[in-house]
C-alpha positions as a printed Julia matrix, in Angstrom:
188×3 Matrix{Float64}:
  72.26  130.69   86.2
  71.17  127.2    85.37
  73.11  123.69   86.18
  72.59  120.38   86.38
  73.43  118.31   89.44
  76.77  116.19   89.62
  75.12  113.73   91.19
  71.35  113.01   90.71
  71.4   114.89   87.01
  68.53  117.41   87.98
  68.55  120.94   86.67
  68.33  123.63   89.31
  69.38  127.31   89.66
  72.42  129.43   91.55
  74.44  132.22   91.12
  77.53  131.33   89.75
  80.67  130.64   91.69
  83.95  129.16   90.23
  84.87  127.57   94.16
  81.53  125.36   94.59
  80.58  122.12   92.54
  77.36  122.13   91.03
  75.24  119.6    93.42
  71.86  120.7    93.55
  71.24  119.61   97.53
  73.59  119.27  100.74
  72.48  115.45  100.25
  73.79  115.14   97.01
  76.61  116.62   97.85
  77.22  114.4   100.39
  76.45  111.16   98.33
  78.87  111.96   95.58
  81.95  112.58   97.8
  81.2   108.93   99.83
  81.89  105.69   98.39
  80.87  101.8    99.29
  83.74   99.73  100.59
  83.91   95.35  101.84
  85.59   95.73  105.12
  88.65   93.77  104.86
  88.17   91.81  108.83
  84.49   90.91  108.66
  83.23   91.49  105.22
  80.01   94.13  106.09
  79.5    96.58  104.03
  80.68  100.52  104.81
  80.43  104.12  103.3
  83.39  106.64  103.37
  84.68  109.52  101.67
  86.15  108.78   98.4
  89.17  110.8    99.8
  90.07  108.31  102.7
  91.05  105.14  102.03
  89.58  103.05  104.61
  89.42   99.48  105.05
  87.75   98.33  108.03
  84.44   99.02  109.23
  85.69  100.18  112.69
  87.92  100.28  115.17
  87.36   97.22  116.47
  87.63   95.02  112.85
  90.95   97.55  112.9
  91.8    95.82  116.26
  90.8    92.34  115.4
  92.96   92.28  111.62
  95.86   93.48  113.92
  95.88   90.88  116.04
  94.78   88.22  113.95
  98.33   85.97  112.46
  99.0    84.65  109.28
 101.91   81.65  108.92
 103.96   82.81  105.99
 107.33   81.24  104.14
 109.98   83.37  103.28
 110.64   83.97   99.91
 114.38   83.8   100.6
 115.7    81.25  103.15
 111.79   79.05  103.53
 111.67   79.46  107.0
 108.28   79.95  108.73
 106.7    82.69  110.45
 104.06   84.63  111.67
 102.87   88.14  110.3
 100.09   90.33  110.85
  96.96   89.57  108.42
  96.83   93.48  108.36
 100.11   93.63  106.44
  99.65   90.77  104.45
  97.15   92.45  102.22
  99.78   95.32  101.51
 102.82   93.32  101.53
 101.81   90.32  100.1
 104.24   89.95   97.01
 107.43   89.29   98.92
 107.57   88.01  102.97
 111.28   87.68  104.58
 112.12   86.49  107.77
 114.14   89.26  108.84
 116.23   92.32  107.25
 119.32   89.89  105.9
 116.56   87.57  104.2
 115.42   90.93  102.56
 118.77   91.74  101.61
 119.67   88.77   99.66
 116.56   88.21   99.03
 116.74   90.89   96.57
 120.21   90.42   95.27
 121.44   89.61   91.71
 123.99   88.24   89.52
 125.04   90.22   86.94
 128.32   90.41   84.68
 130.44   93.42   84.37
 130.21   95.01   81.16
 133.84   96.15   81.01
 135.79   93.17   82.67
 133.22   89.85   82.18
 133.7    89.04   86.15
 130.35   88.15   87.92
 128.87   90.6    91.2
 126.0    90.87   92.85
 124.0    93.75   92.77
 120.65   95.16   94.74
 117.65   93.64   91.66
 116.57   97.11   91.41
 120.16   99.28   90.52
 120.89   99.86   86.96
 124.99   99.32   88.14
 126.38   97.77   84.92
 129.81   97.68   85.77
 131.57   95.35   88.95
 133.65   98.45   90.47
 134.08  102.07   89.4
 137.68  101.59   87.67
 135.81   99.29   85.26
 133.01  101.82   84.45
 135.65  104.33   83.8
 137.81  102.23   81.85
 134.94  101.22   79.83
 134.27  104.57   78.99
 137.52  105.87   77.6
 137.67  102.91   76.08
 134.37  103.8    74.35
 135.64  107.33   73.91
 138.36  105.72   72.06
 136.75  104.28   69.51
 134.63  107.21   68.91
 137.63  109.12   68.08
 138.99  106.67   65.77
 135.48  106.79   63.78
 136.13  110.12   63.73
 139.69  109.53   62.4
 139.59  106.58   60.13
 142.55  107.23   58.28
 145.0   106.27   61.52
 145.29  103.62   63.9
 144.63  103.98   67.7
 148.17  104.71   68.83
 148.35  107.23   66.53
 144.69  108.95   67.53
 146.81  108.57   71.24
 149.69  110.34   70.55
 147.65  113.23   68.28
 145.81  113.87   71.57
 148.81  114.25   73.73
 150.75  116.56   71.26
 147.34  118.57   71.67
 147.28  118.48   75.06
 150.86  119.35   75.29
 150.32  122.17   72.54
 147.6   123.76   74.66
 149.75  123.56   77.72
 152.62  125.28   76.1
 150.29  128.04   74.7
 149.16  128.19   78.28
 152.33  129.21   79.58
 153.86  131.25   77.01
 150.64  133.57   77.45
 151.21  133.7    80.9
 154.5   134.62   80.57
 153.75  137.51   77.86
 151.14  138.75   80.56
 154.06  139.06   83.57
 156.32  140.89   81.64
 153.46  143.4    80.08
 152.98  143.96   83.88
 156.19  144.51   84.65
 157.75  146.8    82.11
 153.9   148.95   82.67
């Protein structure tokens, strides 16, 4: 069977198998998988797979980014310090000082949705409400309203007090079929 070469576009011939890319030489084989790369210490140029991402030329530019310090300001507090050049090219939209920096670092303001009252909240939780009792609250409240949409004819005490004659009808019903089923069983 005939195919043409992944990489260098020549046509040659093999027998077909599903597993194997069609590269027409070991060489071109090799050549497509590798890639170019600017290593990040010294700037020389460097081939690797395209698989790995690599970005220093060796162990020793490896060594050398480690060790070499960058001054940076944290983006909480201002203070100064020194961090690894290494990480600075992985970490370089946010640098804190130290863990509490990060902390309220990322912290927001936000007001409850339910009650109005301001807390502070971790930037990246969707929390819309300042404590749990407020979340549920606004909920039923929500529920609430919903019902009387669904019963525009009354007010909202009166949607309140259908509910709870429901409630208590189905708890009645409840019992009296409970009872019906104890003295089946014991005149059986």
């Amino acid at each position: 069977m005939r195919f043409i070469c992944d990489h260098c576009g020549v046509e040659f011939e093999r027998k077909p198998d599903p597993h194997l890319r069609h590269f027409c030489t070991t060489q071109c084989s090799r050549a497509f998988h590798r890639v170019s790369r600017a290593c990040l210490q010294c700037g020389d140029v460097f081939t690797t797979l395209k698989s790995k991402h690599y970005v220093y030329c060796s162990r020793a530019c490896k060594g050398a980014a480690r060790r070499t310090r960058v001054v940076v300001r944290c983006a909480h507090c201002g203070k100064e310090s020194d961090r690894p050049a290494s990480r600075m090219n992985r970490h370089s939209n946010e640098m804190f000082c130290s863990m509490r920096c990060r902390v309220d670092g990322s912290r927001i303001k936000r007001n409850c949705e339910s009650c109005g009252t301001s807390f502070e909240i971790i930037r990246s939780l969707p929390y819309r409400f300042c404590s749990r009792l407020c979340g549920i609250s606004h909920v039923s409240v929500a529920a609430r309203s919903a019902q009387t949409q669904h019963y525009p004819h009354s007010a909202l005490k009166d949607v309140e007090m259908y509910l709870t004659l429901k409630r208590a009808t189905r708890k009645v019903e409840e019992c009296l079929t409970q009872m019906k089923s104890k003295t089946r069983s014991t005149h059986a």
